[in-house]
N, C-alpha and C positions, 0 to 999 in steps of 0.2 A: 111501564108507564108509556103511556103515547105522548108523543112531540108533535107540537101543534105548532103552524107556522107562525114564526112573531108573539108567541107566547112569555107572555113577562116572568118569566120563572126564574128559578132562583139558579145561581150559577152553575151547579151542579146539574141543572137539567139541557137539552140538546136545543137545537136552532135547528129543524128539521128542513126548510123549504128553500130551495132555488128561487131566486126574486123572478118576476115575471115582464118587471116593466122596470127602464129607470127613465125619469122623466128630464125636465130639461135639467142642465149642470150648472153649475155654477161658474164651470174651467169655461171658457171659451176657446174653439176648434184652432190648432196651428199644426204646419205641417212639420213631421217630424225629420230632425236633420241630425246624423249622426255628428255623435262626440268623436273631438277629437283624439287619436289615442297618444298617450303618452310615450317620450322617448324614456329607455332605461334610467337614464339620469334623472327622468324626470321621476318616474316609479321610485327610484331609489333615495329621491329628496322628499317623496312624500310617505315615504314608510320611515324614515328620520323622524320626519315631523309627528307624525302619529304616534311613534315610541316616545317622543318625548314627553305628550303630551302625558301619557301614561307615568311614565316617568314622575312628571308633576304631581300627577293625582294620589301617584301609590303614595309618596314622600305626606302628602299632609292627610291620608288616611291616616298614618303613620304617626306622625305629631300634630298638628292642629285640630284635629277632631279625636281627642282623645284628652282634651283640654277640659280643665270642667269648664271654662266660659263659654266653650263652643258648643260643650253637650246644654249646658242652664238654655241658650238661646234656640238649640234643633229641638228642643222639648216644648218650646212656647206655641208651637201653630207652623203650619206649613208655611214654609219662605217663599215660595215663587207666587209670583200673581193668578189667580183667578182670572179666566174669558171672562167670565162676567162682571168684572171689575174693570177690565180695560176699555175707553173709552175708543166707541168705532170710530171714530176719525181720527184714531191712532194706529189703527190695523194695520195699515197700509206699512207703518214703520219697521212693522216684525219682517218686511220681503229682505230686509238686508241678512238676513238668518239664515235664508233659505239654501240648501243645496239641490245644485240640480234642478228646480223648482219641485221640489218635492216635501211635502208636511208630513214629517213624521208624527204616529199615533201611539203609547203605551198602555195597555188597557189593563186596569188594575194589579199592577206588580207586587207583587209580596201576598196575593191573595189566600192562597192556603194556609201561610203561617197564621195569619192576623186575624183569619172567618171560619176557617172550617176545623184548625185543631183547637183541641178543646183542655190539651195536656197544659201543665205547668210548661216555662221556659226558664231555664237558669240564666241567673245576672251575672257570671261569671265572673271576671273582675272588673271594679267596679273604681269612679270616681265622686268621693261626695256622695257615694250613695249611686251616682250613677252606672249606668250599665257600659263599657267603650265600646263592646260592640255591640249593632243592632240586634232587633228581634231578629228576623231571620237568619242571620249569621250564629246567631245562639242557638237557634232551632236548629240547624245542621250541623251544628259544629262534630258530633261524635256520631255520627249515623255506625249502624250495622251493614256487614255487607249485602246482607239477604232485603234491606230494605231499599229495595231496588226503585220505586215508585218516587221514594223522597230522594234519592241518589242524583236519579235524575232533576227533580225538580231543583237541587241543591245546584247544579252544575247552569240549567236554564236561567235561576236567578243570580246566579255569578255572572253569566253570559251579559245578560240584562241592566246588571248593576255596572256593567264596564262601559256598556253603551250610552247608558243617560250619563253619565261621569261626562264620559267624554263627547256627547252633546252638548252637554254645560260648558264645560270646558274650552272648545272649541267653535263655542258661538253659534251653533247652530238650530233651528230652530226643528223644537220639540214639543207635542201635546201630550198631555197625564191625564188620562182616564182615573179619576179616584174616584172611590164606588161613593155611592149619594150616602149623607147622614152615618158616613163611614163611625163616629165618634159613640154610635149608641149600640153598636152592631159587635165592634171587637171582641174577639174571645180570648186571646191571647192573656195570660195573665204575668206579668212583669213589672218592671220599677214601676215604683208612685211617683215617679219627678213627673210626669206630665201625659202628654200626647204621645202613644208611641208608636203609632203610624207616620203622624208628621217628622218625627225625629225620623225613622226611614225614607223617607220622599227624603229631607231635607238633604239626608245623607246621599242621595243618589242623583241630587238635582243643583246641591251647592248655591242655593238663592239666585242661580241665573235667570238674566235679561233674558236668555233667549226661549226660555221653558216656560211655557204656561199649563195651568189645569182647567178642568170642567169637570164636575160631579155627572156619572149617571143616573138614572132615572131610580135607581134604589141602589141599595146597599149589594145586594144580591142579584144583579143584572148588569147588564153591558149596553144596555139602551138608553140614548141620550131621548131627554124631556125633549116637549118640541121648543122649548123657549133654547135651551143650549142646543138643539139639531141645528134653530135660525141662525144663530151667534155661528157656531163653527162652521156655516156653508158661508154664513157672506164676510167673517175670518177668512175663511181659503180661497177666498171668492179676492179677495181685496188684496192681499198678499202674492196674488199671480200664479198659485200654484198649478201646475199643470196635472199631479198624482200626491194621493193618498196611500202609505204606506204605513202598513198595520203590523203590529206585534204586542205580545206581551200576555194575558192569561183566560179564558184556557179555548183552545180550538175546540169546533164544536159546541161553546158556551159561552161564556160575555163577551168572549171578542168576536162570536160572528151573531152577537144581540147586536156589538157596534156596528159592525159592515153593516148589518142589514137596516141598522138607521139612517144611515150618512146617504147608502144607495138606493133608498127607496121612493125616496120624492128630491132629493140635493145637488147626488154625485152620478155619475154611469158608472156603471160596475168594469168598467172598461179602464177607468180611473184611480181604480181604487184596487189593492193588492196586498199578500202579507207576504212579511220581510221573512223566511226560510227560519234563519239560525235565533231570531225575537219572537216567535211563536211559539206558543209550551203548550205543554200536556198537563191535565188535571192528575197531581197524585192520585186521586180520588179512584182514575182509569186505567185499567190492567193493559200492559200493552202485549197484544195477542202473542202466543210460543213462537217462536222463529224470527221475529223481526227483533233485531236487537239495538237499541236507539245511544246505549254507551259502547264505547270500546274498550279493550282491557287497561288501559290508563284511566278510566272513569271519565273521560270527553267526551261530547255528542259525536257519533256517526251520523251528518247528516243525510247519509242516503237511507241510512235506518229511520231519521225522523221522515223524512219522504216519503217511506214508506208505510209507517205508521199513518198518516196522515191519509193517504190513499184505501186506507182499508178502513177509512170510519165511511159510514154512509149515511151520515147526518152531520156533517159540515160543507163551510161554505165553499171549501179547498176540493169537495169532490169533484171530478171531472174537469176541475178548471189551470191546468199546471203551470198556463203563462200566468197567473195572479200569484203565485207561488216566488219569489224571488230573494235569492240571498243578496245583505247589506251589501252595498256597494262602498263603504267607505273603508271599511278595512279588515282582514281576514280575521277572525275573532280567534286563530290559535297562531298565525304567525307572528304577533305583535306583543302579546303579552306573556 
């Protein structure tokens, strides 16, 4: 198949084209002044803090959502607000969220389990009928070793699922790429209690203030419509941010449908960047012989995913290594 540039396809197909122009931005020009660095103490009181926060979150994975009153309410419709439901002349409110001045992006997470397999999922055990853990959690739960593809994607959306937690969690301000008319699209087949994509957002996003969503432009794309490209430029426009930080599903496919909307008339690509260890790989995509993207404890090698990443020749990551950057808020194997 040929990849055509800006081609609305479906996720599984490629984002072939280098942008050519990005026009004006929404950030306003400031000069860059280094961060201050932290004394040991200070490193050391904030890796406290961050475990704890973990801490918090494992404890009510644990009991609280495992409640049937918590699973009846994650099944009724996604908890966090819609961009397009919040009024602009509140925008401006979501800057107390901000780290760093920076908006983080998640582009349709849980995508493989929910769109492209096609297999039954076991309800494992169950409350009321309901499932305790999500779909994707039941879709990996007993992987084979030779199925290498979903190994990895099983570890990526573990990775994932710690990061919007703890988003949530720690007030920080978070955008959700959920695919457009995501409700007529699902393939997954699991419990009859309700929505079971919103029960996984719900579960990953805990109804926080500081998390919002926007649909794309389909179900099977990574491209915002132009009514939510407007919302989310003068969003980020209004909140101060200074970068766009991208992660979540799959390189090469809806998440560089999303760069390449936000950059093409919005943001400068100079702005805009994806987070290293929140970027995945399509199960769908063989990763070439020699690069090995797990290690033998089954964790990401990220120099392996770097390298992966460097040997597609149809993303947005090609040639570009300073848009490339890992989370700056906490090392995602020292902490948990």
């Amino acid at each position: 198949m040929m990849h055509l540039p800006f081609s609305r396809s479906r996720c599984g197909c490629s984002v072939a084209a280098v942008l050519l122009v990005a026009l004006l931005s929404a950030f306003g020009c400031a000069e860059k002044t280094a961060a201050p660095k932290l004394t040991s103490e200070e490193k050391d009181r904030e890796r406290a803090r961050v475990k704890a926060i973990f801490t918090q979150i494992d404890q009510e994975n644990n009991t609280v959502k495992r409640t049937a009153g918590w699973l009846k309410e994650a099944y009724q419709g996604i908890g966090i607000k819609k961009l397009n439901d919040v009024p602009r002349d509140s925008f401006s409110s979501y800057a107390s969220f901000l780290y760093k001045n920076q908006v983080y992006v998640i582009v349709h997470p849980g995508y493989f389990t929910f769109f492209q397999n096609t297999g039954d999922v076991p309800l494992g055990q169950v409350v009321e009928g309901m499932p305790i853990l999500n779909v994707v959690e039941r879709f990996t739960m007993d992987l084979k070793p030779e199925q290498q593809n979903l190994r990895i994607m099983r570890e990526q959306e573990r990775i994932l699922r710690d990061f919007m937690e703890f988003m949530s969690r720690d007030k920080k301000l978070l955008i959700v790429v959920v695919p457009g008319d995501y409700r007529a699209h699902i393939s997954v087949k699991g419990a009859d209690a309700g929505d079971e994509y919103a029960r996984f957002l719900n579960d990953l996003t805990n109804r926080s203030e500081s998390v919002l969503y926007v649909e794309s432009e389909t179900w099977s794309n990574g491209f915002l419509a132009q009514r939510e490209l407007n919302l989310f430029a003068d969003f980020v426009n209004a909140v101060g941010a200074k970068r766009v930080v991208i992660g979540g599903g799959y390189i090469g496919m809806c998440l560089d449908n999303f760069y390449a909307s936000i950059v093409k008339e919005k943001i400068p690509r100079s702005k805009a960047s994806f987070a290293l260890d929140l970027t995945t790989i399509s199960p769908a995509m063989e990763v070439p012989s020699g690069i090995e993207v797990l290690d033998q404890s089954g964790r990401l090698d990220f120099a392996g995913v770097k390298k992966y990443f460097r040997s597609r020749g149809d993303t947005m990551l090609q040639d570009e290594a300073k848009r490339l950057r890992k989370n700056p808020f906490y090392d995602v194997y020292a902490h948990r």
